[in-house]
C-alpha positions as CSV (number, residue, x, y, z in Angstrom):
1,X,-47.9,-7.5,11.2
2,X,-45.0,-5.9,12.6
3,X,-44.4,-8.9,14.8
4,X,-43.7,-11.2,12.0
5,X,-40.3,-10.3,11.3
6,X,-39.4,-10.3,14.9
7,X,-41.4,-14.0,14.8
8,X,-39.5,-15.4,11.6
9,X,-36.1,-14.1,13.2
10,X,-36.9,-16.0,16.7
11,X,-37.4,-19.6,14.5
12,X,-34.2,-18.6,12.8
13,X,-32.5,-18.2,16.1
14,X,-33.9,-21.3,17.2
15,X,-32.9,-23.8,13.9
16,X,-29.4,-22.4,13.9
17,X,-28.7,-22.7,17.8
18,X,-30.3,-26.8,17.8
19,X,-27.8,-27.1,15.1
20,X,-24.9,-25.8,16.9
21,X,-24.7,-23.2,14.1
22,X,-22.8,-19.6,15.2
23,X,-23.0,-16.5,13.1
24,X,-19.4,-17.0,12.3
25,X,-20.8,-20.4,10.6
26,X,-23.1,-18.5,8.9
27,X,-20.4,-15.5,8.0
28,X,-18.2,-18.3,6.6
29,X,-21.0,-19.6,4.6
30,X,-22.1,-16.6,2.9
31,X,-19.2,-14.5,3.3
32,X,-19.5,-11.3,4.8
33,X,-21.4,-8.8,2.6
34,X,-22.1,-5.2,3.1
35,X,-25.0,-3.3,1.9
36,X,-24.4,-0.1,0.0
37,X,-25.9,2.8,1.8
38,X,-24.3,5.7,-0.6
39,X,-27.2,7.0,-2.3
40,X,-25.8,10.6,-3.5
41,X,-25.6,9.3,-7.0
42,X,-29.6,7.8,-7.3
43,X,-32.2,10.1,-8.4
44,X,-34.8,10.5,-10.9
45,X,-33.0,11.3,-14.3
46,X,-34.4,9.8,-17.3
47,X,-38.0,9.4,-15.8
48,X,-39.2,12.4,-17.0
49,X,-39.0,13.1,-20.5
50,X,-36.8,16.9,-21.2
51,X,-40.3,18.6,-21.7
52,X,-42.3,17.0,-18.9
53,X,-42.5,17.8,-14.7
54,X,-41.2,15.2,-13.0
55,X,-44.4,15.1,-11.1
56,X,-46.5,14.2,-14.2
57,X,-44.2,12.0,-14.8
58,X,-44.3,9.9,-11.6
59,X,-47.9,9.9,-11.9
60,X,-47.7,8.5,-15.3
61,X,-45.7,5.6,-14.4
62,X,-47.9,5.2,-11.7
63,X,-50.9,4.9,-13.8
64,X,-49.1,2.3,-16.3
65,X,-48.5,0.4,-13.6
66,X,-52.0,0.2,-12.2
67,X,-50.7,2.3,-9.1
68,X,-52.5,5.1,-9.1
69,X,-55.0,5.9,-7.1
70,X,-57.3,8.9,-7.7
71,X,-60.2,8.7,-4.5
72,X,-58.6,11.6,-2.2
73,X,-57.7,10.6,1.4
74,X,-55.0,11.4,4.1
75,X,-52.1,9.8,5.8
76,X,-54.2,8.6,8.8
77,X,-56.2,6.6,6.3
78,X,-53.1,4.9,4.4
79,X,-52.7,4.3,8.3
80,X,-55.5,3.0,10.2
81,X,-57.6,1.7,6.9
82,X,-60.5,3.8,5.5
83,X,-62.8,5.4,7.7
84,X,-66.2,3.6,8.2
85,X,-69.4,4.7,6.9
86,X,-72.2,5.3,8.7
């Protein structure tokens, strides 16, 4: 899966060079935008209510949104898939 990006870039590369296209074509097309990376002001506030944990609420929103998943299980497993029974 990790490939697919690196694939889907590739055709890109490939459309845009048979049509003599340059990044500067594609600058002045689209202008030149930058992506806002300053993230000191987003947090949390207003997801928990004054009297709630912040964790209970996370898990509630998680719940409401069908999210949450209650089966224990570790990092490796999110990783590699479940283990296999035997």
């Amino acid at each position: 899966m990790s490939q697919q990006p690196d694939e889907a870039l590739d055709v890109l590369r490939s459309i845009w060079s048979a049509q003599g296209q340059t990044s500067a074509d594609l600058d002045e097309a689209c202008g030149v935008a930058k992506s806002c990376q300053r993230m000191a002001d987003v947090g949390f506030d207003g997801l928990a209510d004054p009297d709630q944990d912040l964790r209970t609420a996370w898990r509630a929103r998680l719940a409401q949104e069908g999210k949450l998943t209650t089966g224990g299980g570790t990092v490796r497993d999110l990783i590699t898939g479940a283990p296999k029974a035997r």
